[in-house]
Backbone bond lengths (Angstrom), bond angles and torsions (degrees), N, CA, C in turn:
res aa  C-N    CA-C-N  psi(-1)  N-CA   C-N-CA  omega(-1)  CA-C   N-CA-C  phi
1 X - - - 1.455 - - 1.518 109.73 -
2 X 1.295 115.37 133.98 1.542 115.45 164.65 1.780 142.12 -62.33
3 X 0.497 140.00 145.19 1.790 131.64 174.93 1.542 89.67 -45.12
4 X 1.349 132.74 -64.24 1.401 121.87 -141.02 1.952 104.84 -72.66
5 X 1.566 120.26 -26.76 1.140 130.96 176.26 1.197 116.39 -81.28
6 X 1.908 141.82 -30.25 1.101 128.90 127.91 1.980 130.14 -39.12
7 X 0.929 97.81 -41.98 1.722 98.36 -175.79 1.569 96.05 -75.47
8 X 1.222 118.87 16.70 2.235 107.18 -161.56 1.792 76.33 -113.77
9 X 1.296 101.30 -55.40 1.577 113.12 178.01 0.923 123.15 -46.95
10 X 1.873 130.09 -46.29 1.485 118.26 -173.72 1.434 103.99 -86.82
11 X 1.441 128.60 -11.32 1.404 146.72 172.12 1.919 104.20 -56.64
12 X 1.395 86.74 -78.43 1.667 91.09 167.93 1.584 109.51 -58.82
13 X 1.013 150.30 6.89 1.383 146.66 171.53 1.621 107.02 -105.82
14 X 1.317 121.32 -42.35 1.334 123.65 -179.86 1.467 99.25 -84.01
15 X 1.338 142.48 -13.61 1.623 131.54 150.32 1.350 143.27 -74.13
16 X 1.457 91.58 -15.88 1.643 145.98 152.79 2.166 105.50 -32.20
17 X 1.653 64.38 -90.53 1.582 77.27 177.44 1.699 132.56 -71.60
18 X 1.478 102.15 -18.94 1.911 102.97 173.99 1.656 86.64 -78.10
19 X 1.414 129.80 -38.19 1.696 94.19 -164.64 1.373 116.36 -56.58
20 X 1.856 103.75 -42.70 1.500 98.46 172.08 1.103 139.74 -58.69
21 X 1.414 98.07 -37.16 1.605 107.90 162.46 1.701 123.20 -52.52
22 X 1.575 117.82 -45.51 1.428 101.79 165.68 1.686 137.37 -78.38
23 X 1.575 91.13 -2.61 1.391 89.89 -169.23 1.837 102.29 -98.59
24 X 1.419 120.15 160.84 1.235 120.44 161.38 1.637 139.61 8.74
25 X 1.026 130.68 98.42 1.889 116.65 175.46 1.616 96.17 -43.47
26 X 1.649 99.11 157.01 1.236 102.01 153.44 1.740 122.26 -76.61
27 X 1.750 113.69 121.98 1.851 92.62 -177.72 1.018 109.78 -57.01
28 X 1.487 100.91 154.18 1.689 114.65 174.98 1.805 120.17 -81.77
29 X 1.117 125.44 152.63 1.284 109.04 -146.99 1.415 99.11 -77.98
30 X 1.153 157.97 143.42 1.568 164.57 117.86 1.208 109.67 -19.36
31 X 1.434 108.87 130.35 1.924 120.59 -177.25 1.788 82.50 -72.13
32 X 1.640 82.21 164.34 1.696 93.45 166.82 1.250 103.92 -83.01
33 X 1.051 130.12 160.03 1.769 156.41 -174.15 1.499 82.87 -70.50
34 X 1.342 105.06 134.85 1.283 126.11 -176.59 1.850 106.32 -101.48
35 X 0.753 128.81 139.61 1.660 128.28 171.86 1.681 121.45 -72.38
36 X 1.342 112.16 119.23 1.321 114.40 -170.47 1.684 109.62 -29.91
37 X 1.486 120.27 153.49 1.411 153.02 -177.12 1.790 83.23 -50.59
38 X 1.071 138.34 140.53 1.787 138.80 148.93 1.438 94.54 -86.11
39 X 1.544 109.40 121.41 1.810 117.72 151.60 1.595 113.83 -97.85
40 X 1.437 105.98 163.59 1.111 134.81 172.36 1.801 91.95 -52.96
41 X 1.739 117.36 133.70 0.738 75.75 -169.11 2.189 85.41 -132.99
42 X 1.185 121.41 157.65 1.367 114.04 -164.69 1.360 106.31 -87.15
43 X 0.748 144.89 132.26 2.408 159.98 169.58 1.469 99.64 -111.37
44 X 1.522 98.82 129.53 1.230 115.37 -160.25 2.101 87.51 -136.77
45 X 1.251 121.51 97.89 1.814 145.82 -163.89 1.530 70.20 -77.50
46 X 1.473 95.06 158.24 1.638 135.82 132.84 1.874 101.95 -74.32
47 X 0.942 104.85 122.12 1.752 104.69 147.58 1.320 124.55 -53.59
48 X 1.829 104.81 38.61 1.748 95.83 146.55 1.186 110.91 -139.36
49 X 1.557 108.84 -172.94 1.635 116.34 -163.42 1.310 101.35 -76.83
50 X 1.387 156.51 -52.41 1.071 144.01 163.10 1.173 135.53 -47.00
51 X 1.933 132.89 -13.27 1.247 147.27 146.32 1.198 111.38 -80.68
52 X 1.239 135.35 -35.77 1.264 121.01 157.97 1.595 132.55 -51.45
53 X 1.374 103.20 -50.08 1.307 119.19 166.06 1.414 109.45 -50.07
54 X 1.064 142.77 -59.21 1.059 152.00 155.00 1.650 122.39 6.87
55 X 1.526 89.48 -89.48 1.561 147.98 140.94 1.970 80.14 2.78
56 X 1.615 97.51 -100.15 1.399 104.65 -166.92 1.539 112.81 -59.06
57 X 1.372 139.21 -0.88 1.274 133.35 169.79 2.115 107.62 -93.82
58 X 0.981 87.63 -36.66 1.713 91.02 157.81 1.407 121.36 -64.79
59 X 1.048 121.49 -39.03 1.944 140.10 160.93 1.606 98.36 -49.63
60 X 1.115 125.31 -63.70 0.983 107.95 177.44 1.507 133.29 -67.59
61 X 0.988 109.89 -38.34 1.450 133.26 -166.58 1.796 84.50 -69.67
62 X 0.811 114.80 -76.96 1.810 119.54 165.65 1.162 125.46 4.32
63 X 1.545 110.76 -83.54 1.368 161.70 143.39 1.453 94.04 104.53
64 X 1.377 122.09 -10.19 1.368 121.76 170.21 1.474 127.28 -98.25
65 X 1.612 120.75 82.81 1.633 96.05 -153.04 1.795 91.06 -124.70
66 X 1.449 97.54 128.52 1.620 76.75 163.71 1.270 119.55 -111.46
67 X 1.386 148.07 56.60 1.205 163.09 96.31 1.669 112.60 -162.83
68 X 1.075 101.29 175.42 1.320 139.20 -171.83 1.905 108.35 -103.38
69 X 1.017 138.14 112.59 1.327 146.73 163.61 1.311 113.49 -113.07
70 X 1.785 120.67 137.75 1.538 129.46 179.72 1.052 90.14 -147.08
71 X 1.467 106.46 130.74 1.216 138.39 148.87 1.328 136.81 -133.41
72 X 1.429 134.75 152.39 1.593 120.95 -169.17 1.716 95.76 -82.01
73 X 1.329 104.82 -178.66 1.265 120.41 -168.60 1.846 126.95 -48.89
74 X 1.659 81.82 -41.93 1.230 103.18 -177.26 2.119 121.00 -75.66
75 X 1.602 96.00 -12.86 1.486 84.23 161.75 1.309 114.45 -115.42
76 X 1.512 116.69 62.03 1.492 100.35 -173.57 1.572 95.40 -81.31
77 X 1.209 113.13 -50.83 2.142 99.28 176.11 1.431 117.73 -50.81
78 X 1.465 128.00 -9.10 1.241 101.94 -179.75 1.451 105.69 -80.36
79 X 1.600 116.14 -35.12 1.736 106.09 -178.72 1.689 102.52 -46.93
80 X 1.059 121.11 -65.65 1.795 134.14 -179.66 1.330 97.35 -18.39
81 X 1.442 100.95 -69.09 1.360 100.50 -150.89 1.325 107.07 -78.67
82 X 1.535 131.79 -32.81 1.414 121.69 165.75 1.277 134.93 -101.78
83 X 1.470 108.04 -28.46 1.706 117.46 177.73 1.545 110.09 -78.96
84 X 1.445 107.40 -53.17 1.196 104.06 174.03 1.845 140.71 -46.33
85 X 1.600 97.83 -40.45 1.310 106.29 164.58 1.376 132.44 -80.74
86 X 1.497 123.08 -2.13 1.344 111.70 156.02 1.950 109.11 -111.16
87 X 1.169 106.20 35.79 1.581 114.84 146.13 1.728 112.01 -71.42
88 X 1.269 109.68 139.84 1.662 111.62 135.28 0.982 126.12 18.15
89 X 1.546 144.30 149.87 1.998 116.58 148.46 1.575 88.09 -83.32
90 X 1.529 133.15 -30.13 1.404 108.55 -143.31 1.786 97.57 -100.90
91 X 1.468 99.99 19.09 1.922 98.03 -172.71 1.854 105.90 -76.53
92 X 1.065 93.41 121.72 1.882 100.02 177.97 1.779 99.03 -56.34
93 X 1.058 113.81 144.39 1.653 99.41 176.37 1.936 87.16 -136.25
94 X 1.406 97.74 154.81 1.915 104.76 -163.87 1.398 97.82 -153.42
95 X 1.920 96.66 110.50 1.403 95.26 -176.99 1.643 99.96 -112.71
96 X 1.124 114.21 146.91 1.370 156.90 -178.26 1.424 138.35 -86.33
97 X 1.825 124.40 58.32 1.073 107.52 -159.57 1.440 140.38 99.38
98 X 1.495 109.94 2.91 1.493 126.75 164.57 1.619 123.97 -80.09
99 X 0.665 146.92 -141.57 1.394 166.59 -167.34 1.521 126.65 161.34
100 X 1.282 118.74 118.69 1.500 127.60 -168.88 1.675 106.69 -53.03
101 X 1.626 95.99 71.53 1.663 81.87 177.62 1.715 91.51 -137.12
102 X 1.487 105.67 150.97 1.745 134.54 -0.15 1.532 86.35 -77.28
103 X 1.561 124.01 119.36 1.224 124.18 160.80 1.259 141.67 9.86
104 X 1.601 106.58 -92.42 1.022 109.16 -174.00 1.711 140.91 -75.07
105 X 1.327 93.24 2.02 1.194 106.52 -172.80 2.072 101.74 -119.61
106 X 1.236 105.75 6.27 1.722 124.14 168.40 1.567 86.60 -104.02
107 X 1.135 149.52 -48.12 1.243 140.65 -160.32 1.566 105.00 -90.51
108 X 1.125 131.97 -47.31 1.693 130.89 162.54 1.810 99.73 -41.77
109 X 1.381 110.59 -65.78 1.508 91.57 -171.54 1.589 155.36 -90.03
110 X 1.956 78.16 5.86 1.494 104.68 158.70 1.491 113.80 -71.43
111 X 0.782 107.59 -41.87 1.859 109.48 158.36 1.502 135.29 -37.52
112 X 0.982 91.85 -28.51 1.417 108.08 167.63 1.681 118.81 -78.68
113 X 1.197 102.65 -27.08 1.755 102.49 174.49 1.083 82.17 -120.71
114 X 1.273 138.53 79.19 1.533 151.62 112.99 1.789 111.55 -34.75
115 X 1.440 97.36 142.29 2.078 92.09 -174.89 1.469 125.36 49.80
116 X 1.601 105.70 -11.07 1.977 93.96 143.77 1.445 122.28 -136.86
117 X 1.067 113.17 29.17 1.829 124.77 173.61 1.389 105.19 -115.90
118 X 1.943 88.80 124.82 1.579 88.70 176.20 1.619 97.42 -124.55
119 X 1.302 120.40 168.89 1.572 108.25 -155.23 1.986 89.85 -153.87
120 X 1.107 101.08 113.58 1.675 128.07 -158.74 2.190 86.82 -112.79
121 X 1.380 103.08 110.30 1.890 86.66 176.52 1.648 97.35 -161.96
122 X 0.944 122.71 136.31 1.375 140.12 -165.09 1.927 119.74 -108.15
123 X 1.494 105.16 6.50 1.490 127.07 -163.06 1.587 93.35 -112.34
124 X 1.677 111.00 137.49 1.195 124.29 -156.69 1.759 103.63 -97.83
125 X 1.478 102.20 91.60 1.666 109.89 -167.35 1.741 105.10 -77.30
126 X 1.517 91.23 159.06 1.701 98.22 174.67 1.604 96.61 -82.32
127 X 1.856 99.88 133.24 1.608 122.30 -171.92 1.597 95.44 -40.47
128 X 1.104 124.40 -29.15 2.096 121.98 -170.75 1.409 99.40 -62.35
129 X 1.417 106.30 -48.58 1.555 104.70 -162.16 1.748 107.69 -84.89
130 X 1.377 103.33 -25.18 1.417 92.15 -177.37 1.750 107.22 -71.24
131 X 1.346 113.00 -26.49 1.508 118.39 -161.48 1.377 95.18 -73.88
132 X 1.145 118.76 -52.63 1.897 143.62 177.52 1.751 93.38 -42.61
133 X 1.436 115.08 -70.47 1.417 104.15 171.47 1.862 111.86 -23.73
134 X 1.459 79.82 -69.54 1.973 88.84 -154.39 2.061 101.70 -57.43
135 X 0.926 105.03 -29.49 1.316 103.81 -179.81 1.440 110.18 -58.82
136 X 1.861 117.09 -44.76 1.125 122.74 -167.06 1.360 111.67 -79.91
137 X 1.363 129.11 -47.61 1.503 117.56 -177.65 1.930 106.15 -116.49
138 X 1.776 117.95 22.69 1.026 101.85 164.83 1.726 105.28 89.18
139 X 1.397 102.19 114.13 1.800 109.96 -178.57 0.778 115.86 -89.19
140 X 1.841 129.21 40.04 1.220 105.18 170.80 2.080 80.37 -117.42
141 X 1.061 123.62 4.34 1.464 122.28 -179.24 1.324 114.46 -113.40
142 X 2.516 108.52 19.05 1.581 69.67 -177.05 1.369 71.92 -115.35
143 X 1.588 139.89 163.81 1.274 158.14 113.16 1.554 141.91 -66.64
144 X 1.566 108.54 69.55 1.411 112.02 175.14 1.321 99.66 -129.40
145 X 1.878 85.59 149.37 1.192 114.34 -166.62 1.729 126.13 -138.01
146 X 1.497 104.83 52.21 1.070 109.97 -165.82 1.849 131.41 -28.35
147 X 1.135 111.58 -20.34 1.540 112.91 173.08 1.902 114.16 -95.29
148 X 1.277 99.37 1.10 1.614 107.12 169.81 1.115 118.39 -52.23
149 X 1.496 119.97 -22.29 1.742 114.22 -151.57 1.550 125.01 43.10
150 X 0.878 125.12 -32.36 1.249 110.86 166.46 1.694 122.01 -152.66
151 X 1.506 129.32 153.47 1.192 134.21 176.86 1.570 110.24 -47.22
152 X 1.047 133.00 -24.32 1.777 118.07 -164.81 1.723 92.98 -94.35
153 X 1.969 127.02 -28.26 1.068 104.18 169.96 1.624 114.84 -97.93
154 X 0.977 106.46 51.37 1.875 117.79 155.51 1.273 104.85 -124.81
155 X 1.597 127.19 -35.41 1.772 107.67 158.77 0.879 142.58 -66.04
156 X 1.686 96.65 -28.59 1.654 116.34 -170.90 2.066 100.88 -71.52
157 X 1.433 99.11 -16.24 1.697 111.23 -177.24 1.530 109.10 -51.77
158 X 1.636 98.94 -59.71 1.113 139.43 -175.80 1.765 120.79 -57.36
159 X 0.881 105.13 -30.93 2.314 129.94 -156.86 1.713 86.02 -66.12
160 X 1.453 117.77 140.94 1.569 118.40 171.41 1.168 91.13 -118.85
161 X 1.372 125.39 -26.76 1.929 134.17 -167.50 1.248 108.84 -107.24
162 X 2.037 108.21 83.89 0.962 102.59 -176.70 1.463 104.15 -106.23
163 X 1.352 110.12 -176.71 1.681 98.23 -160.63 1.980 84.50 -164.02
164 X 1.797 91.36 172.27 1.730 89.70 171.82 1.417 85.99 -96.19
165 X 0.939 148.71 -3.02 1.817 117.75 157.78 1.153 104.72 -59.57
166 X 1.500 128.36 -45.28 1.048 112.34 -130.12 1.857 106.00 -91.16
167 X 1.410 82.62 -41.83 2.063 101.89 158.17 1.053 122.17 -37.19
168 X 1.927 114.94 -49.45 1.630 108.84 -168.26 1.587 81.64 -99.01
169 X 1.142 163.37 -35.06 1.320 130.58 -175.25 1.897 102.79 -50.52
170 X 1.079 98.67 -57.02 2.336 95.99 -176.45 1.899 84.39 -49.09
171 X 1.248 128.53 -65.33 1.204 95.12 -162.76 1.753 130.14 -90.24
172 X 1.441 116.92 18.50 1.255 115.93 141.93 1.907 112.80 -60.66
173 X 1.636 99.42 -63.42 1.454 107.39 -160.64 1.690 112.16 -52.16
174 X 1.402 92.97 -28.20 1.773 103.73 -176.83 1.983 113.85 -71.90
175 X 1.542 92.69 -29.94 1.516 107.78 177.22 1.358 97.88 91.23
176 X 1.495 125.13 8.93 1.492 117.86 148.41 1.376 124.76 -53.29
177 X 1.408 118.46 83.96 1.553 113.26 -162.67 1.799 96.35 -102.97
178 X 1.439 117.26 143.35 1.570 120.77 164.50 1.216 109.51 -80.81
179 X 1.208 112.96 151.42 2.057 113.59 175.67 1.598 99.32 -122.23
């Protein structure tokens, strides 16, 4: 090789490197989006056997639960008003089998746990209250299904973690018994 074809080379090599040098870094690659943190998360039953049942197939399905609450119809504001507020702010809470009653004042304060109340109910609501639901905590968290007959088959809709517990518990509770 000659002097003049080395010096052409480190020439083209040192023009080489200022273009890269003035132009752009390469971006660095971005992690993939990670999936929100899972919390413990609170279930709040109807006082019956099919919301209860429920109840414990959501427990599982969960797998993160930090308790279980039942009550009959008539205290659904007292959880709100007392259990609920010394939860967490960030505890998911998942009720099971209620009905927005007395309405409007179950629908004002489901609003308030907007983005962590999810609401699982099998009772055939007037279109106001069901819409009022979805408005208040968001339709992609509420699940009712008025022709279900019951709360455990609107979870059981829902269940990705199915299991033979989880099968023969629906078919004990259903009275699907094997002989």
């Amino acid at each position: 090789e000659s002097e003049e074809d080395r010096l052409m080379r480190r020439e083209r090599e040192q023009r080489r490197r200022a273009r890269l040098a003035k132009g752009d870094p390469a971006p660095e690659p971005t992690p993939a989006p990670r999936p929100p943190p899972r919390r413990r998360a609170a279930l709040l039953a109807h006082a019956d056997r099919e919301s209860l049942a429920a109840a414990v197939l959501l427990a599982r399905e969960l797998r993160l639960v930090d308790a279980i609450w039942i009550y009959p119809q008539a205290d659904l504001m007292t959880f709100f008003r007392n259990v609920a507020t010394d939860l967490r702010e960030d505890t998911p809470i998942v009720v099971v089998g209620f009905t927005a009653s007395p309405a409007r004042e179950t629908l004002q304060t489901a609003s308030l746990y907007r983005d962590r109340l999810v609401w699982y109910a099998h009772h055939e609501w007037p279109p106001e209250d069901l819409e009022g639901l979805r408005v208040a905590i968001g339709a992609d968290a509420v699940h009712i299904d008025g022709a279900a007959g019951s709360a455990l088959a609107v979870v059981l809709a829902g269940c990705t973690r199915r299991s033979r517990f989880s099968d023969k518990l629906v078919d004990l509770l259903t009275g699907r018994f094997s002989t």
